[in-house]
C-alpha positions as CSV (number, residue, x, y, z in Angstrom):
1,X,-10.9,-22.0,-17.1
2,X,-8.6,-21.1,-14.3
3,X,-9.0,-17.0,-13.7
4,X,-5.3,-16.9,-12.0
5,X,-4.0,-18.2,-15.3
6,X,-5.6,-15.7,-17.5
7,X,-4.5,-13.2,-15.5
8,X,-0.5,-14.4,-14.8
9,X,-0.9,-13.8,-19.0
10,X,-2.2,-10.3,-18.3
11,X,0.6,-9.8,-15.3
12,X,3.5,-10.6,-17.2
13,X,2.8,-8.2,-20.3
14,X,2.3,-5.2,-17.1
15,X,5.9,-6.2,-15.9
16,X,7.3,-6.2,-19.5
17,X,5.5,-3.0,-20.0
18,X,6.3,-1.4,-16.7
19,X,10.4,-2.5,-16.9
20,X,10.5,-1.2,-20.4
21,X,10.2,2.4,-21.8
22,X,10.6,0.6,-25.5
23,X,7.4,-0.9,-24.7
24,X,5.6,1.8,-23.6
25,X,6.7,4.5,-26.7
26,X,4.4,3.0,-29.4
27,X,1.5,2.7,-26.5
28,X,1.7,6.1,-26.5
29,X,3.8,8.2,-28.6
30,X,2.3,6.4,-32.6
31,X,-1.5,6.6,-31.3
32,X,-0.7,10.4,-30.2
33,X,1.0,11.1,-33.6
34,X,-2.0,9.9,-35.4
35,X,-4.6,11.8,-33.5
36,X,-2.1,15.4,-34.0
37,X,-1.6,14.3,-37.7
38,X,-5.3,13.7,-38.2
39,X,-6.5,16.6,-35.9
40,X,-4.7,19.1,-37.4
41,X,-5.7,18.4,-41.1
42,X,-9.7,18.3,-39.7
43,X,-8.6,21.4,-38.3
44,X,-7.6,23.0,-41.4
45,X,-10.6,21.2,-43.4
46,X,-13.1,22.8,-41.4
47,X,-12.6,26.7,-42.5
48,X,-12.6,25.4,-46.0
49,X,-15.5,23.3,-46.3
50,X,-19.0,25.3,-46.0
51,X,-22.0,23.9,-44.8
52,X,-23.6,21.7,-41.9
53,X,-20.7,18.6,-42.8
54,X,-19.0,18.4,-39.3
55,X,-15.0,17.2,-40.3
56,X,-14.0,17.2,-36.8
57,X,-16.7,14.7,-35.8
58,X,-16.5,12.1,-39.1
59,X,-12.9,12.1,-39.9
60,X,-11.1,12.7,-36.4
61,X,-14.0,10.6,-35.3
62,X,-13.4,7.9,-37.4
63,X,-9.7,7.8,-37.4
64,X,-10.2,7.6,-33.5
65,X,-12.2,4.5,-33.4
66,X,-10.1,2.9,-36.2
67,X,-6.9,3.3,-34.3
68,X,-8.6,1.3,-31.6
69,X,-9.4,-1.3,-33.5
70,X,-5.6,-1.8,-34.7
71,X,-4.4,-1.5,-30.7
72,X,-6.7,-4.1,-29.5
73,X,-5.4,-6.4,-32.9
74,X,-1.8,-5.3,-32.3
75,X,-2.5,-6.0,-27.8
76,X,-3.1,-10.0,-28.8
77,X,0.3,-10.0,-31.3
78,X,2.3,-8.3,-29.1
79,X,1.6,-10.2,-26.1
80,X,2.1,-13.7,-28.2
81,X,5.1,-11.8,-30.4
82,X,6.7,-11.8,-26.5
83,X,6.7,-15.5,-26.4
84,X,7.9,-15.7,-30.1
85,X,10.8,-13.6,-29.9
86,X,11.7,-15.1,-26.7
87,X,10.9,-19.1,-27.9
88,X,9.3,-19.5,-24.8
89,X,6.5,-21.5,-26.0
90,X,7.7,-24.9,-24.5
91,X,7.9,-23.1,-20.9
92,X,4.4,-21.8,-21.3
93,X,2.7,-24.7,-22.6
94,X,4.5,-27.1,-20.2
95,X,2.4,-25.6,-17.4
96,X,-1.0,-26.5,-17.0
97,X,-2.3,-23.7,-18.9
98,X,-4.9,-24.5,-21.4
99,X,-5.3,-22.9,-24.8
100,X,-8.5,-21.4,-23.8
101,X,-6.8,-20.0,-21.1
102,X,-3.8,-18.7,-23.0
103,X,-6.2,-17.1,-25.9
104,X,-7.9,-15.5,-23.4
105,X,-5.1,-14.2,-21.2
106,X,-4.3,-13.0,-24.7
107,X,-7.6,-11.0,-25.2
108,X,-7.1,-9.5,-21.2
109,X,-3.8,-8.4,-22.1
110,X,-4.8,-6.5,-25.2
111,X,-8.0,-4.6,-23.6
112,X,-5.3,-3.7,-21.1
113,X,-2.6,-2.2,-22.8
114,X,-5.5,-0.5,-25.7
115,X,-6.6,1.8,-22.9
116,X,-3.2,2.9,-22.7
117,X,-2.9,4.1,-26.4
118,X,-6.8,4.9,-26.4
119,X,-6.8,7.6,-23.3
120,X,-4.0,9.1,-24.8
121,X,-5.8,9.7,-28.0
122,X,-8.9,10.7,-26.7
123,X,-7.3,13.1,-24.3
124,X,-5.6,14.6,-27.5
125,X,-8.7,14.5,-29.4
126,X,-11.3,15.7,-27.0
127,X,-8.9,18.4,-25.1
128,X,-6.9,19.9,-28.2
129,X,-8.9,19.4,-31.5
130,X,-12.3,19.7,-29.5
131,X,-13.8,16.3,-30.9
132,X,-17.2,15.5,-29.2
133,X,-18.6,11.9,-28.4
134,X,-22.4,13.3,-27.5
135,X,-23.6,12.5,-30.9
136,X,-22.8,9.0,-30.9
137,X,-24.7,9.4,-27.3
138,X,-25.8,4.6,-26.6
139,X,-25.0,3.9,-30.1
140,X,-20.9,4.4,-29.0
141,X,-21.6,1.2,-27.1
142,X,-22.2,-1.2,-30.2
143,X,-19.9,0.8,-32.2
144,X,-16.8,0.2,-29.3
145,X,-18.3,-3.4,-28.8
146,X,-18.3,-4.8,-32.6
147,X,-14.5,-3.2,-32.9
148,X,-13.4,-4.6,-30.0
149,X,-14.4,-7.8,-31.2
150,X,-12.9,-8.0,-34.6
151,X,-9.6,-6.2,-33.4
152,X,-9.4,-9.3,-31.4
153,X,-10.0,-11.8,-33.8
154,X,-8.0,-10.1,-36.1
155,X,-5.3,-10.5,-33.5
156,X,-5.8,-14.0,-33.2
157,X,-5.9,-15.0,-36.6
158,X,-2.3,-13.0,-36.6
159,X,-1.6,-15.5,-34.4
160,X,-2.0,-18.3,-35.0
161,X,-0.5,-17.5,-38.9
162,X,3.0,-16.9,-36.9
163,X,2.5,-20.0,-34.7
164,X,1.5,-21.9,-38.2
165,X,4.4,-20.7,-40.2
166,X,7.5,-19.0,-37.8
167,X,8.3,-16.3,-36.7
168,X,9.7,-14.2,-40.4
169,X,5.7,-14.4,-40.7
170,X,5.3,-11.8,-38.1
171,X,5.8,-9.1,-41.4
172,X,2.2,-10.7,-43.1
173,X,0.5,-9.3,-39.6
174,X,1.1,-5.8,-38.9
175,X,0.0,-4.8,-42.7
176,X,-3.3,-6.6,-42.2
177,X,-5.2,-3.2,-40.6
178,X,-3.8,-0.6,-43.6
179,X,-4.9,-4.1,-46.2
180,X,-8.8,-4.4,-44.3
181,X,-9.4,-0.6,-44.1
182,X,-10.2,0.6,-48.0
183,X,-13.1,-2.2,-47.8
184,X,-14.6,-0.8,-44.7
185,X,-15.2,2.9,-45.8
186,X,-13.2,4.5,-42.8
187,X,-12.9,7.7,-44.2
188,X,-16.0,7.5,-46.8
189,X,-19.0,5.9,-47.5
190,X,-19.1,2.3,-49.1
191,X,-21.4,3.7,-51.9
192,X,-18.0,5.2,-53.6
193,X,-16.6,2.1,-53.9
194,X,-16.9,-0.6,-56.9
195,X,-19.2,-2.9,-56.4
196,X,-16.7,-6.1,-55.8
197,X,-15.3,-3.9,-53.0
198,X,-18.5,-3.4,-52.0
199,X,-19.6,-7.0,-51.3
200,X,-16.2,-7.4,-49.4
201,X,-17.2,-4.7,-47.4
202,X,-21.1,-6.3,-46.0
203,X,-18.5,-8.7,-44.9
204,X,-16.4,-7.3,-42.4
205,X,-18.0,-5.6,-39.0
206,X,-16.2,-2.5,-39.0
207,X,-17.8,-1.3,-42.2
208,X,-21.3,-1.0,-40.4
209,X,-19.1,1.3,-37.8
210,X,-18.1,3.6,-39.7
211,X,-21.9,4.0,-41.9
212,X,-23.8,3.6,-38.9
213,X,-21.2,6.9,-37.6
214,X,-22.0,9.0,-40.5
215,X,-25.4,8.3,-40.3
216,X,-25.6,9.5,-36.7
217,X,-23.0,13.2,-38.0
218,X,-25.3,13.7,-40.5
219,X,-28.6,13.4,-38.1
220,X,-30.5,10.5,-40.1
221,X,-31.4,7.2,-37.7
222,X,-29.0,4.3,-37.7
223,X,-30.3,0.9,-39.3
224,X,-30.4,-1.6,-36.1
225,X,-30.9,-4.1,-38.6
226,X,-27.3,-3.2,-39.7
227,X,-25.7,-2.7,-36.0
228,X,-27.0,-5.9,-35.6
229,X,-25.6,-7.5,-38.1
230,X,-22.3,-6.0,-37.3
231,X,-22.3,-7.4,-33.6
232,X,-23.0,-11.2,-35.2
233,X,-20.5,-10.6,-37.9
234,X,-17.9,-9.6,-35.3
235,X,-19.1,-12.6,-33.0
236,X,-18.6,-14.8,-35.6
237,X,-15.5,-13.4,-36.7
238,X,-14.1,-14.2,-33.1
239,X,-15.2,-17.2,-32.4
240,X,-13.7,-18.8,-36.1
241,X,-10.4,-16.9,-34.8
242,X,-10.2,-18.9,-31.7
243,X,-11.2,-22.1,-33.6
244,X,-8.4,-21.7,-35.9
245,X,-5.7,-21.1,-33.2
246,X,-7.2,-23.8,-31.8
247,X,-6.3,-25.6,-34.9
248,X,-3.2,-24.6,-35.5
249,X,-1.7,-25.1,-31.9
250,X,-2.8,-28.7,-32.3
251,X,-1.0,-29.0,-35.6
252,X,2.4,-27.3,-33.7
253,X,1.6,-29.9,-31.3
254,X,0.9,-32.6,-33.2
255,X,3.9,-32.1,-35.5
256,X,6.5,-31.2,-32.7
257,X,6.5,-27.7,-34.0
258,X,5.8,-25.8,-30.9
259,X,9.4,-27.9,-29.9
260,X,11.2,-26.5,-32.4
261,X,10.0,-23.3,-33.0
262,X,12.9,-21.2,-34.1
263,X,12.9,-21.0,-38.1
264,X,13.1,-17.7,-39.5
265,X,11.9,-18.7,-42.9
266,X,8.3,-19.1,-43.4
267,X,7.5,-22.7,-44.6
């Protein structure tokens, strides 16, 4: 793969960005919101709840981490969505740019514009509701690393289902986070949910996140066994992600559908 490539992906999104104050208001201004919103109700929780349970740490803490998970999916949509709202698909793939290339000038562009939304929310969390990272202390590293990788593959599943059936189906992506999250026990533990849930649950990464988080607030050890099982799960969850763009760019191909890729109707 040719680096300059990956990164002319990465450039364009900054000058988009940069010429645009429409672009940069949800980078900002939503992930803010959500921190205040969520701050201030862990604020009021903690002088009503008694005992050792920390609020700040597991619910601000949590809805921190989540909200980086969704800004690295919605970095890899946003970055194709440019090329879908502006049909520029036949320009882009009539260069010599690979799809390797173009996934991963994808995944670039999204760790790029995240820490934009992310710094703003930890800024907000750490300086006005007082939320600590020292408990998490090394185990924030797998924790970041196994969201990281299924907000990316997320992302590129998203993807490739707009690329596969037009651009109306842009409206089955951005739910995807709020239709993932009950199943992985953001806010509570898996153990309240039915079992069916449950089993859903052991499948996606994020859910050994937010266990192996509580685990660490409420001072017990965290299962390696589990962290690790996380990290393949999110692995796995990436590389099938890339496969199936892969799959579904050679179909658009294939078909002539990347030629005439302007229906608003999903088909």
């Amino acid at each position: 793969m040719n680096p300059q490539r990956i990164a002319a992906i990465a450039l364009r999104e900054y000058y988009l960005v940069r010429g645009s104050i429409a672009r940069l208001f949800p980078l900002c201004v939503w992930a803010g919101i959500d921190i205040v919103v969520w701050g201030f109700l862990t604020k009021y929780l903690s002088t009503v709840v008694t005992g050792s349970f920390n609020v700040v740490s597991v619910l601000l803490g949590s809805i921190l981490l989540w909200n980086f998970l969704i800004r690295m999916m919605q970095g890899v949509t946003t970055t194709f969505f440019e090329d879908v709202w502006s049909r520029n698909f036949l320009n882009v793939f009539s260069s010599p740019i690979s799809i390797a290339e173009y996934v991963s000038g994808l995944i670039l562009s999204s760790i790029l514009m995240s820490l934009i939304s992310v710094t703003v929310m930890l800024l907000l969390a750490v300086f006005v509701f007082s939320l600590t990272l020292l408990p998490y202390g090394l185990l924030l590293i797998p924790f970041v690393f196994i969201l990281l990788l299924f907000g990316i593959a997320l992302g590129i599943v998203g993807a490739a289902i707009v690329l596969r059936l037009g651009p109306s189906a842009e409206w089955f992506i951005w739910p995807i986070p709020a239709i993932i999250s009950p199943f992985v026990g953001v806010l509570y533990p898996l153990a309240v949910l039915p079992h069916w849930m449950q089993f859903i649950g052991r499948f996606l990464p994020p859910s050994y996140v937010f266990e192996g988080m509580r685990a660490v607030i409420a001072g017990s050890p965290v299962s390696m066994q589990s962290l690790v099982i996380g990290s393949v799960l999110a692995i796995l969850s990436l590389i099938v992600a890339c496969l199936y763009f892969a799959r579904v760019f050679r179909f658009a191909v294939r078909t002539g559908l990347i030629a005439r890729y302007s229906a608003e109707s999903v088909n």
